[in-house]
N, C-alpha and C positions, 0 to 999 in steps of 0.2 A: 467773833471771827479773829483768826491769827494768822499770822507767816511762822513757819515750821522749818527748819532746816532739821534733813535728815542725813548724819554721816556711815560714820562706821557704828552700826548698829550690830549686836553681839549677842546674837543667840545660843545663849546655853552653850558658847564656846566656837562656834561656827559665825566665822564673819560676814557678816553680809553686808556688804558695801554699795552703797546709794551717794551717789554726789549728787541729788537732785536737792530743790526748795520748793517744797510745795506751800504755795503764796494764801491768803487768805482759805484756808482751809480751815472749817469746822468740824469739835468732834461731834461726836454722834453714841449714841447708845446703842450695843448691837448685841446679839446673843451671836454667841457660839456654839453649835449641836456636835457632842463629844461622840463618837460612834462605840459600841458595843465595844470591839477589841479594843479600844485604846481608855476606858474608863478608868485600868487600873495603876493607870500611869496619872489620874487628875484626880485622887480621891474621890473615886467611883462617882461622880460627878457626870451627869448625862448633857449639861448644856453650863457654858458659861457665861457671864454678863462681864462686856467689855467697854470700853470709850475708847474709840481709834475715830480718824480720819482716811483710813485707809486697811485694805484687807493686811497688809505688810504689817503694820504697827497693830491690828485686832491678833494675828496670829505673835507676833511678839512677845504681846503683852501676856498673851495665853502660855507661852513658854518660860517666860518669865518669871511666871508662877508657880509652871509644873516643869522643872525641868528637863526631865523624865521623859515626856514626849518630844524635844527636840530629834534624837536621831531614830523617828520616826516618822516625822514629819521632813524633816532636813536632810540632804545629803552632807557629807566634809568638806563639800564647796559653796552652802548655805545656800544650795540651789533648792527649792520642795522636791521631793522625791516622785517621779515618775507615778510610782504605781498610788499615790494617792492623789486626789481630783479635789479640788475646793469649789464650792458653790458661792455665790450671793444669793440670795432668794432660790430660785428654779434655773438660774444661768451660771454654766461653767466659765469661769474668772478667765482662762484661755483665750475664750473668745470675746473677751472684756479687755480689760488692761491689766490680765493676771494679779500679780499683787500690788501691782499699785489702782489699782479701783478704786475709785472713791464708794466710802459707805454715808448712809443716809438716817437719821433716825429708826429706830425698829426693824431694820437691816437683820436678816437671820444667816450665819456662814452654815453652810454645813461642812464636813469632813468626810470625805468617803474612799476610805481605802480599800486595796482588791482583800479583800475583807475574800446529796445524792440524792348449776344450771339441771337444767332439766336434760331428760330424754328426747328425740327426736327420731321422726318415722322417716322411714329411707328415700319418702319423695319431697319432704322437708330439707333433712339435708342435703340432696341434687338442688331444690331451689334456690337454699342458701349461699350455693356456691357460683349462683348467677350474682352477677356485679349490676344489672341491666334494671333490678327489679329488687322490691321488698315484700317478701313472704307476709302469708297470715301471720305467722308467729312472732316477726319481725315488725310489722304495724303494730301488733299489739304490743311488743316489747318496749317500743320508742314510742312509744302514742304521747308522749309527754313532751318529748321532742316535735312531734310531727303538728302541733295543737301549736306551736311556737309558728307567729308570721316567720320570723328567721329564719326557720328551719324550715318547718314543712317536711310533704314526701321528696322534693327535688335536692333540700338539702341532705335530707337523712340519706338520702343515694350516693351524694356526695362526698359520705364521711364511711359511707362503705364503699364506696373506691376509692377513698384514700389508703394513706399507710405511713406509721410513724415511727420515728426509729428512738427511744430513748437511751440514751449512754450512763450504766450505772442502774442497778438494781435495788440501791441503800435507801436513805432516807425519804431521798426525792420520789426515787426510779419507784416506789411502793404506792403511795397515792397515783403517782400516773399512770399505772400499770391499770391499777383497778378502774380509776375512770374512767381511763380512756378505752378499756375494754369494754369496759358498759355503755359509753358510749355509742360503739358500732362502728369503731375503726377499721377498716377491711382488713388491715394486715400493720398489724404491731409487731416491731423488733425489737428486743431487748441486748444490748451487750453488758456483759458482767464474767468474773473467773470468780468470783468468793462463792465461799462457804457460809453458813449464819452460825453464830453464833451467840453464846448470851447475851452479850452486850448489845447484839440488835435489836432483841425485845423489846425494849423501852419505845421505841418509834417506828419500829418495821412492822407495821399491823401485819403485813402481809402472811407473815412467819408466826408461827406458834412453836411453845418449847418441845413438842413433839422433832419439830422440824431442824435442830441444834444440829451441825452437823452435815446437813443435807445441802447441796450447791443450791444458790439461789436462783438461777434460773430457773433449775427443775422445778422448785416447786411455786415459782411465781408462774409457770408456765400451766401448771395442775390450776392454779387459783383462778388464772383469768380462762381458761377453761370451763370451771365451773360456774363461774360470775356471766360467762357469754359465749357458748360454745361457736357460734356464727364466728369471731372473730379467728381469722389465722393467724399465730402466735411464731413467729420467726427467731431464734435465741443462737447465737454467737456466742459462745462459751470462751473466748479470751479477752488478751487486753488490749485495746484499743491503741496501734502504734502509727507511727510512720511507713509502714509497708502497708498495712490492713485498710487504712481510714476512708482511703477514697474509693475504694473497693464494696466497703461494706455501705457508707454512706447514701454510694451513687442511686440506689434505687427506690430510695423513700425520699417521701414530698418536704416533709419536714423533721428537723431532730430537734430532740430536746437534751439539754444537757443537766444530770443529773448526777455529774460526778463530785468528786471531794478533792482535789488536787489540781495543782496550776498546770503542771505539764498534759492532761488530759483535757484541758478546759482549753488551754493556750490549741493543742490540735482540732477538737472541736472545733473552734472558731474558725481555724484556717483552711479545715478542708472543706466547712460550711461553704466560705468566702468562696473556693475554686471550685466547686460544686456549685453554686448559686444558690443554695438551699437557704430558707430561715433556719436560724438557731433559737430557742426560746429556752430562757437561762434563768437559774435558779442556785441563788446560794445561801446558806445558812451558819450561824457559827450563834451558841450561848443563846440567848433571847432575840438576836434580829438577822432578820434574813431580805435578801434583794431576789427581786426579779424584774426582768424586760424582756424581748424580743430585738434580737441581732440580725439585720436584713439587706445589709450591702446593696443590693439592688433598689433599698427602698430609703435606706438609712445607716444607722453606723454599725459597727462591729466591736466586739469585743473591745479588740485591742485597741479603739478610738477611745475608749472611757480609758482602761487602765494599759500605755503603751507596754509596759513590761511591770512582770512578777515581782512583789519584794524578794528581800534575800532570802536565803533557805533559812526556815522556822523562828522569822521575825512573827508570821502570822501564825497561829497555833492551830489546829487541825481542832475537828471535834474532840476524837480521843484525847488531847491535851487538855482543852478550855471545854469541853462541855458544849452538852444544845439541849434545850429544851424538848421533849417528847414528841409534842404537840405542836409543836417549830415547823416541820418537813411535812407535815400534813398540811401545814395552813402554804406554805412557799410551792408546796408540788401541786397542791389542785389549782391555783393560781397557774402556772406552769401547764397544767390542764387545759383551764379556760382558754390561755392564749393559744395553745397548740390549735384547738378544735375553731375557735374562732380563724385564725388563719386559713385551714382546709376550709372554711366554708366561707370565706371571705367576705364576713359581717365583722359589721362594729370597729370600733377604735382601741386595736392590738396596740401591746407598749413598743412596739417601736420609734424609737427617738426619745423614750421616758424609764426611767427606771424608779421600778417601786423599792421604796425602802418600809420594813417593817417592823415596829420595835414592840414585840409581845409584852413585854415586862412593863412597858408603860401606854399600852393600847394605844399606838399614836402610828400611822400611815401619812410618808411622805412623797412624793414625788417631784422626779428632780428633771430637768430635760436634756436630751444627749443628744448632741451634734459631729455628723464626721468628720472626721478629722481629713482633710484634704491630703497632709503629711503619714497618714498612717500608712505602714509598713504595707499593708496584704491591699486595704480597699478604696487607699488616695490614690491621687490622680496619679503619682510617680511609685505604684508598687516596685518593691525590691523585695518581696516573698512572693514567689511563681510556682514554689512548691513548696512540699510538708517540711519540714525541717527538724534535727533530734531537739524534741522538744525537753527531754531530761536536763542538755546542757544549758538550753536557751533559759531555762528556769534554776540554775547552779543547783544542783538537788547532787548530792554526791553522797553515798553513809556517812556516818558518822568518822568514823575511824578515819576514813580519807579526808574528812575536814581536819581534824588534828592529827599531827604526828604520830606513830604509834608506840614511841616513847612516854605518850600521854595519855596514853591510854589503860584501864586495866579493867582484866575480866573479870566477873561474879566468885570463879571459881578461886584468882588469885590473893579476890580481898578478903575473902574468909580466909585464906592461908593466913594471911596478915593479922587479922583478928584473932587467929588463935594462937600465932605465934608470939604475938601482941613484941612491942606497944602499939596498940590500935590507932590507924592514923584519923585524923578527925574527918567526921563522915558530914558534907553539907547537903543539905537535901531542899534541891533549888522550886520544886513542886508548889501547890497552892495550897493552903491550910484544909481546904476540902478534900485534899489527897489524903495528907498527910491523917487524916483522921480515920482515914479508910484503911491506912497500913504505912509503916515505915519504920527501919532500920534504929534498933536499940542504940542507943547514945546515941543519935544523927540530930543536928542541930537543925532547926526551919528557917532559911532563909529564902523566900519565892522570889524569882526572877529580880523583878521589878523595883525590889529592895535592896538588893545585890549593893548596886553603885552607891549608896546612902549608908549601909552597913558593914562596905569592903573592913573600915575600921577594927570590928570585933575579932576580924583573921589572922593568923600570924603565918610573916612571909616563912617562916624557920618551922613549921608545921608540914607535916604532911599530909594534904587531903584530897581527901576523894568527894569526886561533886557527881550527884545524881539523881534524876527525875526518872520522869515513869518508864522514859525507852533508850534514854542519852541522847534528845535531840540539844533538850533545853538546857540539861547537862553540859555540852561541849561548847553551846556559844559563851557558858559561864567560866569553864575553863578556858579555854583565849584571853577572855576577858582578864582573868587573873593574872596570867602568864604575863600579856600587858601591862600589866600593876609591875611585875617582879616579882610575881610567887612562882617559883621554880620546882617546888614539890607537889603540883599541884596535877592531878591527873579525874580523867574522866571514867565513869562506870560505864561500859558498853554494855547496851540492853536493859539500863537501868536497875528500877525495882523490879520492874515485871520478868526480865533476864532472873533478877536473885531467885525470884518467888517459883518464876520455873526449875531450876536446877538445884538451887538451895535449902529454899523452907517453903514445901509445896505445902502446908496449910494454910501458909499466909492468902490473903483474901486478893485477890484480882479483881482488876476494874479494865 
């Protein structure tokens, strides 16, 4: 046992200041669980062993060592950042004594930041289209279901007059398409405006490369068709806004959210909230994905886990960082279970728990979530009474509008410069996995992350151009520069994949 005085403690540059003494306080032995996006800021390190007395000095010491994750974890007022949530065991620190919590031997922190048939005789289909009653074809379809005490024929009725509405046809929206069609939803709706393309193979069972091409509704609409002609198939062919939400939401019992973006997730949530709907949510990125059930009437919302979005493309999109195949299959049937479980009002739906799932190391967490009494849309003093533009609310602006357009340069003007030469030096801010895929002759690799630790090898009297796969991750490295005092330093709009379109259409796309 000791007495500790904590002053001006100094996080990786961000003060944070404590006049307190905490008095016989002992340390303790605690792990720290690293999340998926932030591993490559802690030398891909999934969990860390710490000795603190407090969650304050466990995270410290964590930054301490990686410095890298400070303004990730921190805001420039060495306050934690909003949209990431700290655990002790299963309890969010919010509703503790945030970071001054005392920890305990074997104490586990986690980190969680806001991290997509047969034929049928004409008095079959008239029966099917009774809500009241299940067809011969229909008992025998679900018999596996109806064999369920759960279920039974009162639930199987149940789940054909239901109707669900998933937002997003991608990753997620694919597994729940097909379940929940098979399952015998009375009437499933899909929103989506994409097209498929190659790059959805990989995890959109749904699609085949026949299908490259072809809007996704359509032929998710063909599939669950043929997987269970019974169900009615309802498809919205745009994109889910502030005018549209409550409109299209109002008439299905519950939505699932299946999209890839905060500004569609942040709406979801909110028109959920004014509708009174459940939301059952489902997200993925690289090897770990979350899911829970968001139910205002019953428990918290969205926005009570993560009160607002990171900054624009701190968090990296699939296209950027990658997912696993077999990721969105394993987070949407989950997404599934909860859906259908809800409509039939059995069992213990994650409401108030969010699952955490890390594929790469077989390991399922579960965290607990509590309302936020102060949240915006579903505490006791809401200040959102409607949708609101959710683009601004999440700073989401192009690229070119985040920097000056002084700093900017197009595909077409850098090959002028290349060939007019002297070629200005090309940094290619991408991840070594990219880079093996395709990139720019003489372009030097420097990935994000290493940026700040290798600013060194750059010269401010150079001229460079900095470029990743579309100029998202590009432009935060140009600011960044600019803030150093490199003044010739401009960003590739539309990155490689801009070059590989107008430039060197052999080059290989990803």
């Amino acid at each position: 046992m000791h007495t500790r005085a904590i002053h001006d403690s100094n996080f990786g540059g961000a003060n944070l200041k404590y006049n307190t003494v905490m008095d016989n306080v002992s340390m303790a032995g605690v792990k720290i669980v690293i999340p998926t996006p932030l591993r490559q800021y802690a030398d891909n390190k999934d969990a860390v062993e710490v000795q603190a007395a407090s969650v304050h000095e466990a995270l410290g010491d964590l930054i301490d060592r990686y410095g890298q994750l400070r303004r990730h974890l921190y805001s420039d007022d060495g306050r934690l950042r909003n949209f990431v949530n700290v655990y002790v065991n299963e309890e969010d620190i919010r509703y503790l004594q945030r970071d001054a919590t005392e920890l305990r031997e074997g104490d586990t922190i986690s980190i969680v930041p806001s991290i997509a048939g047969g034929s049928f005789s004409l008095m079959e289909r008239l029966a099917a289209k009774r809500k009241d009653v299940l067809t011969a074809g229909e008992i025998k379809r679900y018999s596996r279901h109806l064999i369920l005490p759960e279920v039974g024929m009162a639930g199987q009725l149940k789940l054909k007059q239901s109707s669900a509405l998933i937002v997003g046809a991608g990753g997620l929206g694919v597994p729940l398409t097909q379940y929940l069609g098979a399952a015998g939803i009375g009437r499933l709706g899909i929103v989506d405006f994409d097209v498929i393309d190659e790059t959805n193979l990989q995890r959109q069972v749904l699609y085949g490369t026949k299908d490259v091409g072809r809007k996704k509704l359509e032929v998710a609409k063909e599939r669950v068709q043929q997987i269970n002609p019974n169900v009615d198939v309802q498809t919205y062919e745009t994109r889910l806004t502030s005018d549209n939400a409550l409109g299209i939401l109002k008439d299905f019992d519950v939505i699932i959210d299946g999209t890839d973006n905060f500004p569609t997730r942040y709406l979801v949530n909110d028109a959920s909230v004014l509708l009174k709907k459940p939301n059952v949510y489902g997200s993925i990125f690289r090897f770990e994905g979350q899911a829970s059930v968001f139910d205002a009437q019953k428990g918290p919302c969205y926005r009570c886990l993560y009160a607002e979005p990171p900054p624009p493309g701190l968090v990296p999109s699939c296209a950027e960082g990658g997912v696993l195949g077999v990721l969105p299959g394993i987070i949407g049937s989950i997404q599934a279970i909860e859906a259908i479980k809800v409509l039939l009002g059995k069992g213990d739906t994650l409401v108030g728990r969010l699952l955490v799932f890390d594929a790469l190391r077989m390991k399922v967490r579960e965290l607990k979530l509590r309302k936020n009494p102060e949240c915006p849309i579903c505490g006791t003093n809401p200040t959102i009474k409607e949708l609101i533009d959710y683009e601004e609310f999440c700073g989401l602006k192009a690229p070119s509008e985040q920097i000056g357009e002084e700093f900017q340069l197009t595909v077409d003007e850098l090959k002028g410069r290349i060939e007019q030469g002297p070629p200005p030096v090309l940094l290619d801010v991408r991840e070594p996995m990219e880079w093996e895929i395709a990139h720019l002759d003489r372009a030097v690799l420097m990935p994000v992350a290493q940026v700040p630790s290798r600013v060194n090898e750059l010269n401010t009297a150079d001229e460079i151009v900095v470029y990743c796969k579309t100029g998202v991750r590009s432009g935060r490295v140009t600011n960044f520069l600019r803030e150093l005092g490199f003044r010739k330093v401009r960003n590739l709009v539309g990155g490689i994949d801009a070059w590989a379109d107008r430039i060197e259409p052999e080059m290989p796309r990803y």
